[in-house]
C-alpha positions in Angstrom: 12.0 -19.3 -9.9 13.4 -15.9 -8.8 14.8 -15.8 -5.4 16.3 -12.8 -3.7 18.2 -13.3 -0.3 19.9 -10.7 2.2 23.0 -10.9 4.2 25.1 -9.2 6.2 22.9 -8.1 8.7 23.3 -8.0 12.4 24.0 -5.5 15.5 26.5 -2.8 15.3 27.8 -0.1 17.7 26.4 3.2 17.2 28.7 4.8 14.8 29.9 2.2 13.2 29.7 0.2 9.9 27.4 -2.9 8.5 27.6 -3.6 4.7 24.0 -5.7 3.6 24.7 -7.4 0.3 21.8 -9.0 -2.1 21.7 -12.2 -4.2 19.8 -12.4 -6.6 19.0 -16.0 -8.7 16.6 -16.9 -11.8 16.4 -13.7 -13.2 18.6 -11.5 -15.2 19.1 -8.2 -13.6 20.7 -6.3 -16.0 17.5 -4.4 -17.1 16.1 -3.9 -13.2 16.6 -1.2 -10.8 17.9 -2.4 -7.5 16.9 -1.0 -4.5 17.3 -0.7 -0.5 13.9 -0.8 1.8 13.8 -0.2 5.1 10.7 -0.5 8.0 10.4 0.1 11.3 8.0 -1.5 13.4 4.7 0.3 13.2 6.2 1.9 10.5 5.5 2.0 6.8 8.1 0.5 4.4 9.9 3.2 2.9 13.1 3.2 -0.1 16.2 4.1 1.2 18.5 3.8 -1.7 18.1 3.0 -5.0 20.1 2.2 -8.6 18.9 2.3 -11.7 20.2 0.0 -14.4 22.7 2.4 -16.1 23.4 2.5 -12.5 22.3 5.8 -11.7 21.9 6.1 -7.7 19.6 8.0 -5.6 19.6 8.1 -1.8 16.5 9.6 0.8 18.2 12.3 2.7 18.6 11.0 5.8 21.2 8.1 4.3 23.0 10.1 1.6 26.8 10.7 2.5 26.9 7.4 4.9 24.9 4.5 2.5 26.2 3.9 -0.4 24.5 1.8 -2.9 26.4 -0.4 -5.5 25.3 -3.4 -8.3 27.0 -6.0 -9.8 25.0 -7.1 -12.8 27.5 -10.4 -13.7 27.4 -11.7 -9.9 23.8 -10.4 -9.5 23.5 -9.0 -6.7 23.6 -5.3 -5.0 24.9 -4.2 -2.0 24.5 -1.6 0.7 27.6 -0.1 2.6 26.4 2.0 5.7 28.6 3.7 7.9 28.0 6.2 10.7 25.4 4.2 11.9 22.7 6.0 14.1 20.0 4.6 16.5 17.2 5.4 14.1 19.1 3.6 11.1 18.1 0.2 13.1 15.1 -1.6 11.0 14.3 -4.7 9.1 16.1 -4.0 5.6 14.9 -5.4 2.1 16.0 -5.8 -1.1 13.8 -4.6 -3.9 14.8 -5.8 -7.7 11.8 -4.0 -9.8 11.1 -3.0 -13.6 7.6 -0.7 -13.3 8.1 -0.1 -17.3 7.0 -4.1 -17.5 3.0 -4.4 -17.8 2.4 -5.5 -14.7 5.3 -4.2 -13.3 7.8 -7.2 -12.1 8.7 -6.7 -8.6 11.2 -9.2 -6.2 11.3 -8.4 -2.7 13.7 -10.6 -0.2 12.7 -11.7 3.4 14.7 -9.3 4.8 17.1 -8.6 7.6 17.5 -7.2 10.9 20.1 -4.3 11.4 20.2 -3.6 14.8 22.0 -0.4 16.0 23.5 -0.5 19.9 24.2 2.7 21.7 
């Protein structure tokens, strides 16, 4: 059974740093694309950051320069490293793990967790 879990999560001054990190277990991501979601209440859920599995990275404007994305394929799991942390950065983050070339397409999602940002 595939399980995906966050951590790291948690309140942080506005400006400063949180680093989220992803575990994946029962299922070899070596082949998937690893991914960063975010929503907001009310909110749709929308892909923040993304890397692909010859780790190519992409980031929605609004994050690039302050999230990096990264990927360990031996430990399994992918991280997120966010710094200059702004008040509209606070939402409930998840960690995708997907392959949409698979018929059907074989999506993981964790529970996800609660970055709160405090001005």
């Amino acid at each position: 059974q595939v399980q995906v879990v966050e951590s790291g999560g948690g309140l942080v001054q506005l400006g400063g740093s949180l680093e989220l990190s992803c575990t994946v277990t029962g299922l070899d991501v070596t082949t998937y694309e690893m991914a960063w979601w975010r929503q907001d209440p009310g909110k749709q859920r929308e892909v923040i950051a993304r890397i692909s599995s010859d780790g190519t990275r992409y980031y929605i404007p609004s994050v690039k320069g302050r999230f990096t994305i990264s990927r360990d394929n031996v430990r399994s799991t992918v991280d997120l490293r966010m710094n200059s942390l702004k008040p509209e950065d606070a939402a409930v983050y998840y960690c995708n793990i997907n392959k949409l070339t698979s018929f059907p397409p074989d999506i993981y999602w964790g529970q996800g967790i609660q970055v709160t940002v405090a001005s």
